[in-house]
KERO-321363 format. One line per field, with one value per residue (C-alpha): residue number from 1; residue in one letter; chain; x, y, z. Coordinates in steps of 0.001 Angstrom, whole numbers, plus 500000, padded with zeros to 6 digits. Example, Ala and Ser with C-alpha at 12.3 -4.5 7.8 and 13.67 -1.06 7.14 Angstrom:
k = c(1 / 2) $
r = c(A / S) $
c = c(A / A) $
X = c(512300 / 513670) $
Y = c(495500 / 498940) $
Z = c(507800 / 507140) $
***
This chain:
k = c(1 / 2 / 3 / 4 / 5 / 6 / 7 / 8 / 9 / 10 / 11 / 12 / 13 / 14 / 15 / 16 / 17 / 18 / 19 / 20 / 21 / 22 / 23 / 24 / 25 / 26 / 27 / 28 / 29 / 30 / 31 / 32 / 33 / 34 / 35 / 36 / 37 / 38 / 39 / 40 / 41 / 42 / 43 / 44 / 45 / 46 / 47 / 48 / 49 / 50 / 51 / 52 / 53 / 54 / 55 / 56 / 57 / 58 / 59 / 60 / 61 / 62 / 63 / 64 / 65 / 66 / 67 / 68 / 69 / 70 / 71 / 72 / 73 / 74 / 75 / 76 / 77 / 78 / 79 / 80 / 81 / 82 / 83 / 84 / 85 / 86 / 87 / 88 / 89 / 90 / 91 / 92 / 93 / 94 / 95 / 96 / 97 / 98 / 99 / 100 / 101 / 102 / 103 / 104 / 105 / 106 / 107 / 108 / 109 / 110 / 111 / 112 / 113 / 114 / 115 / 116 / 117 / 118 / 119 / 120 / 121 / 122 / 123 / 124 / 125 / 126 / 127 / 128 / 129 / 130 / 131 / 132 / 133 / 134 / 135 / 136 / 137 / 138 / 139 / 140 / 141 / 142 / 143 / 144 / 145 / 146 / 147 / 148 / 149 / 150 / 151 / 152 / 153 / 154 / 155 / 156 / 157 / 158 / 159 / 160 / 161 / 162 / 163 / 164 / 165 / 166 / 167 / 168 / 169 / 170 / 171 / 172 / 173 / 174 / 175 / 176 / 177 / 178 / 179 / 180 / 181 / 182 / 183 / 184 / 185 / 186 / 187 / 188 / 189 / 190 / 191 / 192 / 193 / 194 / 195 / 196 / 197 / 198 / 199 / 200 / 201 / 202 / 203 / 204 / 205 / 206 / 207 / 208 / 209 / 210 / 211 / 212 / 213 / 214 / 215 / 216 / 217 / 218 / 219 / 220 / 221 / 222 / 223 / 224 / 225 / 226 / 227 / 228 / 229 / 230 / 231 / 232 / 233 / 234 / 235 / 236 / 237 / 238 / 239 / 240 / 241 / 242 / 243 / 244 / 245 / 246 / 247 / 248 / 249 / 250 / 251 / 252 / 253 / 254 / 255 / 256 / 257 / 258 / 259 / 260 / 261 / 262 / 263 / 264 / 265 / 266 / 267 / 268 / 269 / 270 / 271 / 272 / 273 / 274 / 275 / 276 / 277 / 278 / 279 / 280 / 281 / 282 / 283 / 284 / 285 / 286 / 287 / 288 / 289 / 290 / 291 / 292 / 293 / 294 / 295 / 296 / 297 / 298 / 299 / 300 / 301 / 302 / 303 / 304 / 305 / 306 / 307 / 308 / 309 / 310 / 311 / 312 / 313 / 314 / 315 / 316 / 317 / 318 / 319 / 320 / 321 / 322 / 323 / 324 / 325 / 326 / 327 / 328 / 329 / 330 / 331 / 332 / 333 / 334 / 335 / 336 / 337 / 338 / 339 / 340 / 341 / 342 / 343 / 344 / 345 / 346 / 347 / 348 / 349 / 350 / 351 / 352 / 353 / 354 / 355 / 356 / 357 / 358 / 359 / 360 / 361 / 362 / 363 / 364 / 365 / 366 / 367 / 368 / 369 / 370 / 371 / 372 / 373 / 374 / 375 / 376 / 377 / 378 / 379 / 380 / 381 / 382 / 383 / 384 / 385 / 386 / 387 / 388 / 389 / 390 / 391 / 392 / 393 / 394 / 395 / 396 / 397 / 398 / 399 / 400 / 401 / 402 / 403 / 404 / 405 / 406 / 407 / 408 / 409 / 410 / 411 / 412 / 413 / 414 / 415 / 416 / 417) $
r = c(X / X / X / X / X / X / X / X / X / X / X / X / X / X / X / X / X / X / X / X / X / X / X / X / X / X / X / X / X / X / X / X / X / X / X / X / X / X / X / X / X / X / X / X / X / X / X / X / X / X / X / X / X / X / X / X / X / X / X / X / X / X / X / X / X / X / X / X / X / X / X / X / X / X / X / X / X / X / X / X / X / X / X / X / X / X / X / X / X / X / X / X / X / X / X / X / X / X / X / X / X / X / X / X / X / X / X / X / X / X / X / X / X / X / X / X / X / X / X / X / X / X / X / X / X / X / X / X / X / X / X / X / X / X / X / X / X / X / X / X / X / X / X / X / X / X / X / X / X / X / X / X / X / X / X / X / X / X / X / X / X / X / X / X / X / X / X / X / X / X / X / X / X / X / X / X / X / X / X / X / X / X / X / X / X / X / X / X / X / X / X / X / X / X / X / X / X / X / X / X / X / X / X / X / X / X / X / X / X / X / X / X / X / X / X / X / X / X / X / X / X / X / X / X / X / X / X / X / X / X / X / X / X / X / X / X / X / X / X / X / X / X / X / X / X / X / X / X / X / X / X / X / X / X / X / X / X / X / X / X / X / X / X / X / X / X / X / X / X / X / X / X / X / X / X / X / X / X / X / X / X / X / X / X / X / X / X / X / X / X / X / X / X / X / X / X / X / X / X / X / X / X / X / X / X / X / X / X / X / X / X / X / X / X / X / X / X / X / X / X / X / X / X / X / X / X / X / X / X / X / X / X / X / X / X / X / X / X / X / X / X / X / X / X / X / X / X / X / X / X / X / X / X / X / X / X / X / X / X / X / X / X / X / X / X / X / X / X / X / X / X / X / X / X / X / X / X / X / X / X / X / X / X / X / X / X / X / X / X / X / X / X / X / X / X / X / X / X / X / X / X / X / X / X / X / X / X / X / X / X / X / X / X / X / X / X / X) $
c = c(A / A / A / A / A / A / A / A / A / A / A / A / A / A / A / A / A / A / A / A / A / A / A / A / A / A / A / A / A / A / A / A / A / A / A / A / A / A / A / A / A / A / A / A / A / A / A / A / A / A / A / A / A / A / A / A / A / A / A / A / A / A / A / A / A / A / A / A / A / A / A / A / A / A / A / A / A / A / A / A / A / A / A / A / A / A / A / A / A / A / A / A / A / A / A / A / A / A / A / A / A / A / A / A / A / A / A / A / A / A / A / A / A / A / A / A / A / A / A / A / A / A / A / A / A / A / A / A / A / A / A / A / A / A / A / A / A / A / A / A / A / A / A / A / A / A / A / A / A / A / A / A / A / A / A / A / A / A / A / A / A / A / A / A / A / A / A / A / A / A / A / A / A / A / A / A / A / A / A / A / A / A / A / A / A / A / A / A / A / A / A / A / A / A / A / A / A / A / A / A / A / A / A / A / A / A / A / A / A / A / A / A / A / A / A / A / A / A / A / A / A / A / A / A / A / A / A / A / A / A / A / A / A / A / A / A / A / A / A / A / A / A / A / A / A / A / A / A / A / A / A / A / A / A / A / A / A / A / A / A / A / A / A / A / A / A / A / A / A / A / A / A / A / A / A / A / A / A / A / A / A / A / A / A / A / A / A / A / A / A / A / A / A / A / A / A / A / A / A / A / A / A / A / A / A / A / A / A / A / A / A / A / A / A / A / A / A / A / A / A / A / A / A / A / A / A / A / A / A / A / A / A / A / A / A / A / A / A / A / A / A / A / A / A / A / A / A / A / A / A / A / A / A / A / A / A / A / A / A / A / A / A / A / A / A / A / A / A / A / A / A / A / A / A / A / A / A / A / A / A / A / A / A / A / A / A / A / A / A / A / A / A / A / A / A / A / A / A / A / A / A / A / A / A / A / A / A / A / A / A / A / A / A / A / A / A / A) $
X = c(520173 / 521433 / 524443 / 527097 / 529308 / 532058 / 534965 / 538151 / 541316 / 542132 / 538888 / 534482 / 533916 / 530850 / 530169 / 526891 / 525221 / 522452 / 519883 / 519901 / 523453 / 523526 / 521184 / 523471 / 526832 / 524516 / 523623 / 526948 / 528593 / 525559 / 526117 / 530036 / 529545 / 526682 / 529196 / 532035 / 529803 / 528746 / 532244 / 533021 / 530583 / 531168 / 535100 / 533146 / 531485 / 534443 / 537380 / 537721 / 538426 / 542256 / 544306 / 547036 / 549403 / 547298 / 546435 / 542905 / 540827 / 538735 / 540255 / 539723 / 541403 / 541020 / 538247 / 536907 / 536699 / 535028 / 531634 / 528633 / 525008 / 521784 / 519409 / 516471 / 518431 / 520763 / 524117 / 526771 / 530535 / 530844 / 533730 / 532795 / 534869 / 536369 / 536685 / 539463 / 537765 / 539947 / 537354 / 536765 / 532839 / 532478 / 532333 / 532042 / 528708 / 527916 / 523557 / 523243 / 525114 / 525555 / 528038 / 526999 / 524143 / 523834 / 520607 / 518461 / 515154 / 513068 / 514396 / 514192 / 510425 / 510470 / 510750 / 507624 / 505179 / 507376 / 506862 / 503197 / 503009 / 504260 / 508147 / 510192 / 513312 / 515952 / 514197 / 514850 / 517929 / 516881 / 513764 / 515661 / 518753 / 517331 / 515961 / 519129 / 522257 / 524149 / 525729 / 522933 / 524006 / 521870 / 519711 / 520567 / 518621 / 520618 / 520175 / 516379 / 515712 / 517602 / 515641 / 512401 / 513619 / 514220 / 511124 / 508965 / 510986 / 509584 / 506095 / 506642 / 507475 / 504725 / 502107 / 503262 / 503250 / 501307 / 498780 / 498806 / 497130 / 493926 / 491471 / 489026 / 487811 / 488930 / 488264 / 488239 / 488526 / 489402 / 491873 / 491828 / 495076 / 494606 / 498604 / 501141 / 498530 / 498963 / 497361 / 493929 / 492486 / 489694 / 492467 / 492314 / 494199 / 492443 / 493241 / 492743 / 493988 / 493319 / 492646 / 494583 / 493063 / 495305 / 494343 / 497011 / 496560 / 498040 / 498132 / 497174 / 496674 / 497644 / 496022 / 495434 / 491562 / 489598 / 486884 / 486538 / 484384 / 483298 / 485425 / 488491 / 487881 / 487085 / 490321 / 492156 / 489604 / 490043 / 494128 / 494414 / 491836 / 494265 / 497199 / 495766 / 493407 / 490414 / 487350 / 486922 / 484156 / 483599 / 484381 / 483843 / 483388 / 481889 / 479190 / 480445 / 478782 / 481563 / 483021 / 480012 / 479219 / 482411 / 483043 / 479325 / 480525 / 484375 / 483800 / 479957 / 480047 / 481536 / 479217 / 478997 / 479483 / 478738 / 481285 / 479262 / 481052 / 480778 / 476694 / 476861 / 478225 / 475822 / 472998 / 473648 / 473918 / 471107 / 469903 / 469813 / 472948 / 470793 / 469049 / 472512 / 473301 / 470019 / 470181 / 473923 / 473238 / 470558 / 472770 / 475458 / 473014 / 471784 / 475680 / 476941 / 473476 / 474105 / 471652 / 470313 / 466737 / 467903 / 469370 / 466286 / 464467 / 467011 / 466195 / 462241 / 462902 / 464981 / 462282 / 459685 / 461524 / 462615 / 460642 / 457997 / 459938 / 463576 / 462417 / 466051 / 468195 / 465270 / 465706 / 469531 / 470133 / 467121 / 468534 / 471125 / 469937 / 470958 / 474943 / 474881 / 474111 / 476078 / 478693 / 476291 / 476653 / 480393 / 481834 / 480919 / 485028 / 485419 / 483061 / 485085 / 486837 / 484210 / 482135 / 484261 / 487014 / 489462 / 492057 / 492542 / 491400 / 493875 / 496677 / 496089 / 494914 / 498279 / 498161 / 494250 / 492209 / 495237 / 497714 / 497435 / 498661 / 501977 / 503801 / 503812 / 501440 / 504338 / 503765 / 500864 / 503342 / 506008 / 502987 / 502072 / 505031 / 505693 / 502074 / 503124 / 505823 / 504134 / 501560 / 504238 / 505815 / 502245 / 501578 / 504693 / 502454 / 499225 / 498605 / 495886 / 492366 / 490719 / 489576 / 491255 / 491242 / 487085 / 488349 / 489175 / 485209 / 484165 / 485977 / 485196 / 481529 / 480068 / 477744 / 477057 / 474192 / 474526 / 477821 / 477754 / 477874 / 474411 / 473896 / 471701 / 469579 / 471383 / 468401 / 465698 / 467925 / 467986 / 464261 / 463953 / 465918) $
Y = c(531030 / 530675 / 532818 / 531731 / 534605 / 533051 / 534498 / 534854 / 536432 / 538951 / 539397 / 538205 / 535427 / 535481 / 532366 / 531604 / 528059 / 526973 / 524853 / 521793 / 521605 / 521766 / 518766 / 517419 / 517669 / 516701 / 513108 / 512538 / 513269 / 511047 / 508525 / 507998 / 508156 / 505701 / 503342 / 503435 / 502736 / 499202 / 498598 / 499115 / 496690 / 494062 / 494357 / 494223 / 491621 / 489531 / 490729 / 487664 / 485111 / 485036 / 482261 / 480482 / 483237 / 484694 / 487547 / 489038 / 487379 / 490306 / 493388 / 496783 / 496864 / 500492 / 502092 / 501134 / 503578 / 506271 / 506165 / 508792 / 507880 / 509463 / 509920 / 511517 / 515066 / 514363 / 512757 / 512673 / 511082 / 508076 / 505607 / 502588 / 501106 / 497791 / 494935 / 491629 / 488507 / 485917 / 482971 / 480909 / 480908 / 484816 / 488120 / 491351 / 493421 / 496468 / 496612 / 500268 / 500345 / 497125 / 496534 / 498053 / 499945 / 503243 / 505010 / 504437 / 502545 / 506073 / 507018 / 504102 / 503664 / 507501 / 505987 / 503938 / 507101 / 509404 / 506380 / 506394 / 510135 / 510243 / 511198 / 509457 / 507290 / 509736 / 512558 / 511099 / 512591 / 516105 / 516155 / 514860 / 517027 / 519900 / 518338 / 516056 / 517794 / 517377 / 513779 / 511905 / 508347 / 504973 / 507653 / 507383 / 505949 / 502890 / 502541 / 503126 / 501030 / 497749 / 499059 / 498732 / 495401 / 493694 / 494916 / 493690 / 490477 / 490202 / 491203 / 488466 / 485596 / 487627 / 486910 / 483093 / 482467 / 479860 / 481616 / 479143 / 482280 / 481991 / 485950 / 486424 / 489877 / 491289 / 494531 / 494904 / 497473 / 499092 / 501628 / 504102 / 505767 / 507091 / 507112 / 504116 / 501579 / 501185 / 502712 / 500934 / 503707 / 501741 / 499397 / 499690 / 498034 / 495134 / 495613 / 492907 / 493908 / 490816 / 490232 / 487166 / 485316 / 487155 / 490898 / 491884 / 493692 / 492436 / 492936 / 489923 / 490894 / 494424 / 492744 / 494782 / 494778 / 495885 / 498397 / 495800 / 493546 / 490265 / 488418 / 490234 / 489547 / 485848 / 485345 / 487111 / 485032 / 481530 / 482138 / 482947 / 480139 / 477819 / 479155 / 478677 / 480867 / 479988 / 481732 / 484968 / 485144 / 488645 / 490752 / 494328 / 496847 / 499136 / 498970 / 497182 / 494152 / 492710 / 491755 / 490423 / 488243 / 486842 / 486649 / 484523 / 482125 / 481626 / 481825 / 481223 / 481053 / 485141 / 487364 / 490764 / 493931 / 497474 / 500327 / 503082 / 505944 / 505365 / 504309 / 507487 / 509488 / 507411 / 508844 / 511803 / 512151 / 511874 / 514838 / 518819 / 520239 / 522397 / 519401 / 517216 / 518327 / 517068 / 513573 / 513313 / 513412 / 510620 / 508383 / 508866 / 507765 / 504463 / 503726 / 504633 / 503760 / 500927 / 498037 / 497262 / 498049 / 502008 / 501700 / 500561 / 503167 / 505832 / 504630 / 505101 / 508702 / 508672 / 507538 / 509523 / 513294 / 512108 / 509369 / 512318 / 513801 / 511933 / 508879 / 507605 / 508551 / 506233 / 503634 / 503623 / 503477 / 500799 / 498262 / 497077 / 497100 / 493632 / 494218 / 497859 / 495670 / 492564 / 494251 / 493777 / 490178 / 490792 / 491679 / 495821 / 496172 / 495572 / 497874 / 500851 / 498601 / 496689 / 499460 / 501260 / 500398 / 502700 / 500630 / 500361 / 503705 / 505712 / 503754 / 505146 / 508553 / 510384 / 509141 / 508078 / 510467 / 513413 / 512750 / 513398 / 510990 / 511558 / 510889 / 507759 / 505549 / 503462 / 499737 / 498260 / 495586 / 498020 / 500447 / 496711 / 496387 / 500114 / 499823 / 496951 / 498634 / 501149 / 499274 / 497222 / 500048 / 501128 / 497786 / 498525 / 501117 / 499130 / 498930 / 495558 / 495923 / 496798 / 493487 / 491344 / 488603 / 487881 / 486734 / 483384 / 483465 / 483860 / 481361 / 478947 / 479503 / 482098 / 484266 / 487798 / 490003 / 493676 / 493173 / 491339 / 487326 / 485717 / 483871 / 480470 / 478784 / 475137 / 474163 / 475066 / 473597 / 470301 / 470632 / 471518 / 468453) $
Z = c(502142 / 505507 / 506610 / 509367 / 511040 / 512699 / 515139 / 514045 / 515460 / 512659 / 510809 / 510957 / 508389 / 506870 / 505393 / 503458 / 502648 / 501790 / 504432 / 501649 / 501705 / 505773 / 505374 / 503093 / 505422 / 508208 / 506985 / 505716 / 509161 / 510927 / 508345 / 508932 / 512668 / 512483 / 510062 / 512455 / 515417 / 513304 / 513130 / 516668 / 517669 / 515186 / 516875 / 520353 / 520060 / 519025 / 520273 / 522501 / 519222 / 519050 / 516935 / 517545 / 518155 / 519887 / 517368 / 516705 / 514392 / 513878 / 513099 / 511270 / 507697 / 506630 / 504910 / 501131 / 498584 / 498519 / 497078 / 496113 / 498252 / 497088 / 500067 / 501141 / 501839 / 498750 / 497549 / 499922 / 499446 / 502443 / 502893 / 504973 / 507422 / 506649 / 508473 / 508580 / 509767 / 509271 / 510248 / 507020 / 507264 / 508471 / 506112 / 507999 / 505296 / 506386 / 507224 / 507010 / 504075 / 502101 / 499272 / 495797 / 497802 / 495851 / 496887 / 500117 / 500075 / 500357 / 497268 / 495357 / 496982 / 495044 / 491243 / 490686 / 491547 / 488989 / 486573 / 486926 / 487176 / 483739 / 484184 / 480913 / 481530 / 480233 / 482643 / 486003 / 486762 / 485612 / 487950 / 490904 / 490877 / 492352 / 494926 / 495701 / 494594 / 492216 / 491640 / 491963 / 491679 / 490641 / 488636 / 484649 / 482429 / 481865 / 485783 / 485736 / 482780 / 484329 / 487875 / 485932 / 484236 / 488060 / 488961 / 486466 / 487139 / 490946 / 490051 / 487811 / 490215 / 492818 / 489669 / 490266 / 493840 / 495658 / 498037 / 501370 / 503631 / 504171 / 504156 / 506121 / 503937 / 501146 / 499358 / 495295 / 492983 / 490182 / 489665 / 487025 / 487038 / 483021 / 482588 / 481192 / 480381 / 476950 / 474061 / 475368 / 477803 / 478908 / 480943 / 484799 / 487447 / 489171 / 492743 / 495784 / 499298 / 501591 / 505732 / 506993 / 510022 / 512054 / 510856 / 509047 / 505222 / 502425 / 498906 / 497025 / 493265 / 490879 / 487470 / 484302 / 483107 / 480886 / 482104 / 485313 / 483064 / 484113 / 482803 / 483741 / 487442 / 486525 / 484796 / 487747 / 490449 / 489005 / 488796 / 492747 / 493249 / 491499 / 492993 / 496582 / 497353 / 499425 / 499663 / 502290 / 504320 / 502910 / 500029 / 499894 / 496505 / 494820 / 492148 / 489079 / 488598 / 486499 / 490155 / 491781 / 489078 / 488820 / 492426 / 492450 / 489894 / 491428 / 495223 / 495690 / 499608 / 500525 / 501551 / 499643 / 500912 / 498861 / 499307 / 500917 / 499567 / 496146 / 497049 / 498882 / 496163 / 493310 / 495328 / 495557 / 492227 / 491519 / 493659 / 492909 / 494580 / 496776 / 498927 / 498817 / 502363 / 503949 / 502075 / 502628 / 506251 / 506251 / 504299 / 507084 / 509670 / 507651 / 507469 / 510709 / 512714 / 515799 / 514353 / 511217 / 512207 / 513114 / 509478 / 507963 / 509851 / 508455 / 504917 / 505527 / 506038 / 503647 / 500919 / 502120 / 501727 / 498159 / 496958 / 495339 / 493346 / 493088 / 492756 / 491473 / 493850 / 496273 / 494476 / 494065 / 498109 / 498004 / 495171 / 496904 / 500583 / 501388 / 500061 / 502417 / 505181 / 504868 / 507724 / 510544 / 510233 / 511516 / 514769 / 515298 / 515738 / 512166 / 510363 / 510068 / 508024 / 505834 / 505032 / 502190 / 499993 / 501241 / 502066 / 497900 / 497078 / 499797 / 498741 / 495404 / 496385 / 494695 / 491414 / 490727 / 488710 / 489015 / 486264 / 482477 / 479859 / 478456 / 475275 / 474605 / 476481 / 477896 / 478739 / 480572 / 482220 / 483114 / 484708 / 486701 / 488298 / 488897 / 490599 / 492543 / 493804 / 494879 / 496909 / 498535 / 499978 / 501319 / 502721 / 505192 / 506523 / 506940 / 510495 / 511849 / 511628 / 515051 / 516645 / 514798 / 517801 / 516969 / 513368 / 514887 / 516387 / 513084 / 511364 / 514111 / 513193 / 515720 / 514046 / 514950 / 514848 / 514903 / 515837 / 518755 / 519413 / 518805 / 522241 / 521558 / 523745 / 524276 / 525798 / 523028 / 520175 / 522171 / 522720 / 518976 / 517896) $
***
């Protein structure tokens, strides 16, 4: 609690509040200034348009209703200015608060990860009182349940779209988040985040699948193919071979790249706790080494401390040699990016592996769209990859080679021709 001693003629006031109610009278003040300054430049802007009397067209008409707000610091009680515009084809709408707008974006951004953390319907309201007052608005059931309803409804029509952007990488995986996926509990989310040709990130699936088998990545692969989707030059994931194969068999032309932490962490293990460190370290050099001959070299000292006597965690890092090296074939800008699947996994970092099933298993669509929510608000955040100009060299057909351009010889193909 925060107390306020104020003057007074006769007698000291003390006056004590709490700091989440100063919040509180904070963003309601802010909010009402910030409304009447919208106003006053909506009038601004057109206080030249007169009619035939020479009378304002735009003027203010009083203020609306008062209504409650929930926002990030709480509810709060706003009237919005209103505005007369008399021109037949204009309607003065509030953008920082819109008719029928009850809670702010953060908070409604809020709701899916509560969902998929386990919180029930009815139990909304409860858990977000304390932290937003009392009065929380657009918060009851009834409200959450028709909230869920509209969203399932756009992942719906997102499900249907025609893809006409064309990926230059994408990364794949599957998300185990062990909460509202039905009474099945080997379900996962299939996950593809996409590259466009101009660098930017974007979500292109959130699919349901069982244990990321083969044919659950087919079925999801052949239904983006037919909506649109062409084939990336490069796809990057971890180990399941469900995938892999069905990535072979759907788009036959992209490159594979292996997820280096989870080969990293498959490695290890395989290895006695007590020599982790030392092999941890060598696998960092084969993944973050300047050419692919300096990785190589890293893995030859690699098999020869462990190869005696831990012969599987040698042949682990050695299996899939080719896929761990696919990235050098790319422009050295992009690996940071290419190497992991961490794009997918941080997005999910709050939820995956941390959250205990509830009662009631809930519904695997429902947990879909809540998902999808989710990663759309992420994808605001989802800054270009790092070079993303040499994605036009590749596509063009420049090939690289440790991550630089391959110069040829003009002369010796001519001669070779």
């Amino acid at each position: 609690m925060l107390s306020i001693v104020t003057p007074n003629s006769n007698e000291v006031q003390e006056i004590t509040v709490s700091l989440d109610e100063i919040a509180r009278l904070g963003a309601q003040r802010m909010l009402a200034e910030a409304l009447q300054l919208e106003v006053a430049d909506y009038l601004s802007e057109h206080k030249e348009l007169r009619d035939d009397n020479g009378r304002a067209v735009v003027v203010r008409n009083g203020m609306s209703i008062k209504r409650k707000v929930t926002l990030g610091g709480g509810s709060v009680e706003v009237e919005v200015p209103r505005v007369n515009d008399r021109r037949d084809d204009r309607k003065y709408t509030s953008k920082i608060l819109p008719p029928y707008m009850r809670k702010s974006p953060n908070v409604e951004a809020l709701l899916p990860v509560l969902y998929l953390k386990g919180l029930s319907t009815g139990d909304f309201r409860t858990a977000l009182t304390d932290i937003l007052g009392e009065g929380v608005s657009g918060l009851s059931p009834a409200s959450i349940v028709n909230l869920k309803k509209s969203w399932e409804g756009e992942f719906d029509d997102w499900k249907k779209r025609f893809i006409n952007t064309n990926y230059a990488y994408i990364w794949a995986d599957g998300v185990y988040v062990k909460v509202r996926l039905g009474e099945d509990k080997r379900q996962c989310l299939l996950v593809l985040i996409g590259v466009t040709n101009e660098g930017v990130k974007e979500l292109i699936a959130v699919e349901p699948g069982h244990r990321e088998s083969q044919e659950s990545w087919a079925v999801l692969l052949r239904d983006l193919k037919k909506r649109g989707l062409s084939a990336p030059l490069l796809a990057v994931g971890d180990g399941a071979l469900g995938f892999w194969s069905a990535l072979k068999n759907v788009f036959p032309s992209t490159k594979a790249q292996r997820c280096w932490v989870h080969k990293i962490a498959n490695v290890l293990d395989k290895l006695p706790k007590k020599i982790q460190p030392k092999a941890k370290e060598l696998l960092h050099e084969m993944m973050y080494s300047e050419t692919a001959a300096d990785a190589l070299e890293a893995r030859v000292r690699f098999n020869v401390a462990f190869s005696p006597k831990y012969e599987k965690s040698v042949e682990c890092i050695t299996k899939d040699w080719d896929q761990l090296m696919a990235y050098y074939s790319f422009p050295a800008a992009h690996w940071a990016h290419l190497r992991t699947t961490n794009p997918i996994e941080s997005t999910f970092a709050t939820i995956k592996l941390r959250t205990k099933m509830t009662k009631g298993a809930g519904s695997t669509k429902a947990a879909c769209a809540m998902a999808f929510k989710l990663m759309q608000e992420a994808e605001k955040r989802w800054n270009r990859i790092r070079g993303y100009e040499e994605i036009q060299r590749l596509i063009s057909g420049v090939e690289y080679k440790d991550g630089v351009v391959v110069i040829k010889d003009s002369r010796r193909e001519a001669a070779n021709t």
